[in-house]
matplotlib code that plots the C-alpha trace (Angstrom):
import matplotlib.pyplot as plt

x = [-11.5, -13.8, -16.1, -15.3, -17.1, -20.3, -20.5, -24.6, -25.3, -26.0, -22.5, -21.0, -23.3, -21.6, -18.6, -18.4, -19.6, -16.2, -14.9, -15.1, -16.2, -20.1, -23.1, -23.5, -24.8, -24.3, -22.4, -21.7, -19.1, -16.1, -16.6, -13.0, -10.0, -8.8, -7.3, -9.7, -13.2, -13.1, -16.5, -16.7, -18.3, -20.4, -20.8, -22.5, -18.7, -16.8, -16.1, -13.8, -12.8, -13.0, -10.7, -11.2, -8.7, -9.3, -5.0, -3.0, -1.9, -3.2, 0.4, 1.5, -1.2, 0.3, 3.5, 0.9, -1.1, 2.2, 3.9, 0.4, 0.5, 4.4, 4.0, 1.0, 3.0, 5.7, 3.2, 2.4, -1.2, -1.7, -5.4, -4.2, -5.6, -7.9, -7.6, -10.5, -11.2, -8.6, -5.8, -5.7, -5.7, -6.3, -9.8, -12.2, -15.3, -17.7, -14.6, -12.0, -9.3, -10.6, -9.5, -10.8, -8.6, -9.6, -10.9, -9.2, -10.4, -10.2, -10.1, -8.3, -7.0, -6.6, -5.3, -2.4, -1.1, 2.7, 2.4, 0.8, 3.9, 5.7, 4.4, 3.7, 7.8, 8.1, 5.6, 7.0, 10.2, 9.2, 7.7, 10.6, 12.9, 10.0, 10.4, 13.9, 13.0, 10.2, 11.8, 9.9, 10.8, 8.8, 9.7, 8.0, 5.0, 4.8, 8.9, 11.1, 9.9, 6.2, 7.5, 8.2, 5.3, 3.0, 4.5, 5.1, 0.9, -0.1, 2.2, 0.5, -2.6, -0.7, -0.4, 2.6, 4.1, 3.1, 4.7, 7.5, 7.6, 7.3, 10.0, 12.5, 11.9, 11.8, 15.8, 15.9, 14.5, 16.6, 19.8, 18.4, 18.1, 21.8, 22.1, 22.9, 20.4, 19.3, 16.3, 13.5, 10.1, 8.0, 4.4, 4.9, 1.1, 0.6, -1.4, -3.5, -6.7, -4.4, -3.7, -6.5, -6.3, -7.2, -6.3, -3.4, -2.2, -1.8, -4.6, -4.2, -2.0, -3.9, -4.3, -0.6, -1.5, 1.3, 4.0, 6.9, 11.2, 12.3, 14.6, 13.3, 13.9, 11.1, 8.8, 9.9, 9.6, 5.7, 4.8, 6.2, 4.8, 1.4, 1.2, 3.4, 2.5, 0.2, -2.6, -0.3, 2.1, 4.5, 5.9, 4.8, 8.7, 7.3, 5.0, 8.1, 11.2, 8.6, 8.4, 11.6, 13.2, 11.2, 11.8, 15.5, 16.0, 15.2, 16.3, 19.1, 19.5, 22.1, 24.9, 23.7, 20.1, 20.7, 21.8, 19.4, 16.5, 15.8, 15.7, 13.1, 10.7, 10.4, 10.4, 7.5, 5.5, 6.2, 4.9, 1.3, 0.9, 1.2, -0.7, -3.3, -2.6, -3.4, -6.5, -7.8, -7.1, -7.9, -10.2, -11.9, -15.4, -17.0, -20.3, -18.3, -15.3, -13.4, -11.0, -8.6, -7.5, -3.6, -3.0, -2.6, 0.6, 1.9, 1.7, 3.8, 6.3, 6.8, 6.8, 10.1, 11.9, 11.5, 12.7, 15.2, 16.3, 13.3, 13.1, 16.4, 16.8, 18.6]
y = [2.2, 4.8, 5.0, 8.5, 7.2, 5.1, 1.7, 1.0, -3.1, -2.6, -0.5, -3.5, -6.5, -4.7, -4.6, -8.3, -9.5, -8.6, -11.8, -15.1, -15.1, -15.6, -13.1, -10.4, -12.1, -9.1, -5.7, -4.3, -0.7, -0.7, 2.4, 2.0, 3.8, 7.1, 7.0, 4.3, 3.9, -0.2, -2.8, -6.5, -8.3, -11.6, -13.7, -16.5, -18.2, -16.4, -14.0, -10.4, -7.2, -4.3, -1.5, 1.7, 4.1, 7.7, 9.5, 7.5, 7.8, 5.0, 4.1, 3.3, 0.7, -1.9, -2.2, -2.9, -5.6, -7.7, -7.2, -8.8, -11.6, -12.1, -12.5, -14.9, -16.9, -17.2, -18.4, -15.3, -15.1, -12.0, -10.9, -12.2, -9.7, -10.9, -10.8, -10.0, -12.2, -9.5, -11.0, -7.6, -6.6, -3.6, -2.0, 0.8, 1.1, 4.4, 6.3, 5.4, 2.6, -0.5, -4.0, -6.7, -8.9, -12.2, -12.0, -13.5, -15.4, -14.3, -11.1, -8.2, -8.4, -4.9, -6.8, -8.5, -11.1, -12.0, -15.0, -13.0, -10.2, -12.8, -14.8, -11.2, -10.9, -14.1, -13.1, -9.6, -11.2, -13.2, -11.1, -8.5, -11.8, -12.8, -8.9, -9.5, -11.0, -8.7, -6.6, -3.7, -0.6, 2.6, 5.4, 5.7, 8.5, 9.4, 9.8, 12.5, 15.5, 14.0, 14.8, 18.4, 19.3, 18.4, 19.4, 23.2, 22.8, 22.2, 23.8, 27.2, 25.1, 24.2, 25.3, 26.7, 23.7, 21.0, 23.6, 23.5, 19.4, 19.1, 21.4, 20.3, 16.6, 17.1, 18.2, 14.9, 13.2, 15.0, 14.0, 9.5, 10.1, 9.8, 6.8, 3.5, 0.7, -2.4, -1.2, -3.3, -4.0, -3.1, -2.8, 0.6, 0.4, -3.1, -1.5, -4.1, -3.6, -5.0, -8.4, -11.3, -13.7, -17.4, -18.3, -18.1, -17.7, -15.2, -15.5, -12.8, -9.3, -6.1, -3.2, -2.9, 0.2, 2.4, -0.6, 0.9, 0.8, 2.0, 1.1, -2.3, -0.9, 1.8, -1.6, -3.1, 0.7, 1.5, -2.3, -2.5, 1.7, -0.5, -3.7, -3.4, 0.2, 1.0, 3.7, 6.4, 5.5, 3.4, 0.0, -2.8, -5.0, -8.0, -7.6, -5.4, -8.4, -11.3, -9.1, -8.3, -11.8, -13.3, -11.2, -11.1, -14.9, -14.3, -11.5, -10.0, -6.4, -5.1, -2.8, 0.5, -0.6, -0.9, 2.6, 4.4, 2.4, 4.9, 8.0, 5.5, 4.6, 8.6, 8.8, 6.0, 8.1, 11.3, 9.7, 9.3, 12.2, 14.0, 12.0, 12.6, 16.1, 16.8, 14.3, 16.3, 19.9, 19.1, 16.1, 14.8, 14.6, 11.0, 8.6, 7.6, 9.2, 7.8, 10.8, 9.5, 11.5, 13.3, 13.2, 9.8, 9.8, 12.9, 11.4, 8.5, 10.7, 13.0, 9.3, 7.8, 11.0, 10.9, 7.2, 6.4, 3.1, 1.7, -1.4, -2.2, -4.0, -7.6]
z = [-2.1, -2.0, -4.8, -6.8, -9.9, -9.8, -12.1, -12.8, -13.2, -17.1, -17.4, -15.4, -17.8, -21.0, -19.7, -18.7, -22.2, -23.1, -20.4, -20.3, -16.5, -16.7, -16.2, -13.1, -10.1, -7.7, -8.1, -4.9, -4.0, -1.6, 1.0, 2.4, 1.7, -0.3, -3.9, -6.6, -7.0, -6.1, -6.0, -5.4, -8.6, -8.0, -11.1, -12.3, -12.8, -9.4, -7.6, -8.2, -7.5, -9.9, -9.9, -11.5, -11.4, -10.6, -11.3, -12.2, -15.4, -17.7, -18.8, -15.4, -15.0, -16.5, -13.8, -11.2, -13.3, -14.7, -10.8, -9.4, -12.5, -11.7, -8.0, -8.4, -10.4, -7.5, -5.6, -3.2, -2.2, -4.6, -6.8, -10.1, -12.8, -15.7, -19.0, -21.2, -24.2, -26.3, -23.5, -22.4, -18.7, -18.8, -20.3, -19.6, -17.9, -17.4, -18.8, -16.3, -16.7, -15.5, -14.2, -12.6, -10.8, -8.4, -4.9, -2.7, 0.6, 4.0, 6.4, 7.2, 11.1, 12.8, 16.5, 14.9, 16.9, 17.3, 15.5, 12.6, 12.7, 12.1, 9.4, 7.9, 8.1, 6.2, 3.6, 3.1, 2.7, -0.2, -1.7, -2.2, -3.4, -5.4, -7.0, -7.9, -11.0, -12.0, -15.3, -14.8, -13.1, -11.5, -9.6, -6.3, -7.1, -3.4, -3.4, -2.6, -5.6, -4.3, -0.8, -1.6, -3.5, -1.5, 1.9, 0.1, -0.6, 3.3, 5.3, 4.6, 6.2, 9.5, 12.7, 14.0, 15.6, 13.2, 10.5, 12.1, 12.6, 9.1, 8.0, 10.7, 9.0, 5.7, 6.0, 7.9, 5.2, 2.2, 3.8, 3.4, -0.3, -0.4, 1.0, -1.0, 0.3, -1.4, -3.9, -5.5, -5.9, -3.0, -1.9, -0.6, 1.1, 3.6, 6.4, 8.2, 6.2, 2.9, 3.9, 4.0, 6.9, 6.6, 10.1, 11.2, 7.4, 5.6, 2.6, 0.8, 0.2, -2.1, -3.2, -5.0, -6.9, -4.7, -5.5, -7.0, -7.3, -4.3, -0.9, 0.6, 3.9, 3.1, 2.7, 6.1, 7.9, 6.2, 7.3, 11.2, 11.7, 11.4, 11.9, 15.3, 16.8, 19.5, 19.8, 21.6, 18.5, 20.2, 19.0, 20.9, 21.1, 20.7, 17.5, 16.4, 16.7, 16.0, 12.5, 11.6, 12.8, 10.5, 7.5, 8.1, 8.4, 4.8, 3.0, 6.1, 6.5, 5.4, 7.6, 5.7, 6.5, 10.3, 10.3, 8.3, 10.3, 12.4, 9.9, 8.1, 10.2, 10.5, 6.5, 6.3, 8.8, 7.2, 3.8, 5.3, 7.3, 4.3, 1.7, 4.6, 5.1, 1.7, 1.2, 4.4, 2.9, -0.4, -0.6, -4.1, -4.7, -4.6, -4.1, -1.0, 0.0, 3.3, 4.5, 7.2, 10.5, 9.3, 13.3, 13.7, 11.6, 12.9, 16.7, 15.1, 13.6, 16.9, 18.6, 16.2, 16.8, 20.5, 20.6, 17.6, 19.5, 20.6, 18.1, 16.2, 13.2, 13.6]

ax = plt.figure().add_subplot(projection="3d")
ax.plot(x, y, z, "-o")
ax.set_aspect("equal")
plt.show()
């Protein structure tokens, strides 16, 4: 993620005297994304990732680290966190929480292929049955009281017409949280630039710091907006059914999901325009701070309204 709070190689030497995972070899900052100050740690004994958390709450940390120990141990390519020499996860560094978890192998794909969509399917699959078992439970911080908050904080910034996008859609939106769908653990955050590649595999899925207990269709909608949409914001069919054949086959969708599909793929677009509207309006200060474009997910959102029925669920 972007770096919002700078980690010096002596900080990073104390801190790893703590560990049983050998001496700095390199200590190097991650410049993409919006929400944690993230760097790739080399060391004598292997290689890592360290985490350090700019809001959220230091008692919500430790959902994400047992859901990425739990999954690991279902055999999904997941970081598995690592316990200092205390057999605690969690620990603090240049006075943020901190973790360090293991770097995986391989690289992120923005061209997805069809093949991939649907091994990506299969994976995401798993990993919701694979969350079944998980005991823990949190709400979904980007949910529906997010959802109003921060939509009442940039509409004043709009322009007339997107202004009136976003309040035509957020009664959309009110009227899916009384639905009943099938609810569990979910990533809540696999854009392309979150899953590892090795081959035609899929090496590696990170970056579960928005995970949460919410609708698995939510997942499914936030994954295929992604993975299978065009530039102009269409969904490319193939990508699209390739995806959501292969996650049905096994975990199926239920009736209730078929029918709130189209209201979610509009509620998964919604989500990031305005986590993006409000990074945009009212960004953080940082070493290296990546602010993404709000547009792109607003041309997605006009794009689902316009054509409800363009990819249906199985």
């Amino acid at each position: 993620m972007s770096v919002f709070t700078p980690v010096t190689p002596e900080q990073m030497r104390d801190w790893l005297a703590g560990y049983a995972v050998g001496r700095l070899a390199e200590l190097r900052g991650i410049e993409a994304g919006v929400q944690n100050s993230n760097f790739f740690v080399t060391t004598t004994l292997g290689r890592y990732v360290l985490t350090l958390f700019e809001s959220v709450p230091r008692a919500e940390l430790p959902y994400y680290l047992h859901l990425m120990a739990h999954l690991a141990r279902h055999g999904l390519p997941v970081p598995a966190p690592i316990a200092n020499r205390d057999n605690d996860y969690l620990g603090t560094l240049a006075g943020r929480p901190a973790v360090m978890v293991t770097r995986l192998a391989g690289r992120s794909e923005m061209a997805p292929s069809v093949a991939q969509c649907e091994r990506l399917g299969a994976m995401l699959a798993g990993l919701h049955l694979a969350g079944m078992s998980y005991g823990r439970r949190q709400d979904n911080s980007r949910g529906p009281a997010w959802r109003e908050r921060a939509a009442a904080a940039v509409l004043p910034q709009l322009a007339p017409g997107d202004r009136a996008l976003l309040e035509a859609e957020l009664i959309v939106q009110r009227g899916l949280d009384e639905l009943d769908l099938p609810v569990g653990t979910i990533h809540a955050d696999l854009f392309r630039d979150n899953v590892l590649w090795d081959g035609e595999h899929v090496g590696g899925v990170i970056d579960f710091y928005f995970a949460c207990t919410d609708a698995l269709l939510f997942d499914v909608a936030v994954t295929l907006n992604d993975w299978c949409g065009r530039t102009d914001g269409t969904l490319d069919p193939a990508r699209a059914n390739a995806f959501l054949l292969a996650y049905h086959a096994d975990r199926p969708f239920t009736r209730a999901e078929r029918e709130a599909w189209p209201a979610m793929l509009r509620r998964a677009a919604l989500r990031f325009w305005l986590s993006r509207l409000e990074d945009f309006h009212r960004p953080r200060e940082g070493e290296m701070v990546l602010v993404k474009n709000p547009d792109e997910f607003r041309e997605i959102l006009r794009t689902r309204i316009a054509q409800p029925g363009a990819v249906r669920l199985p």
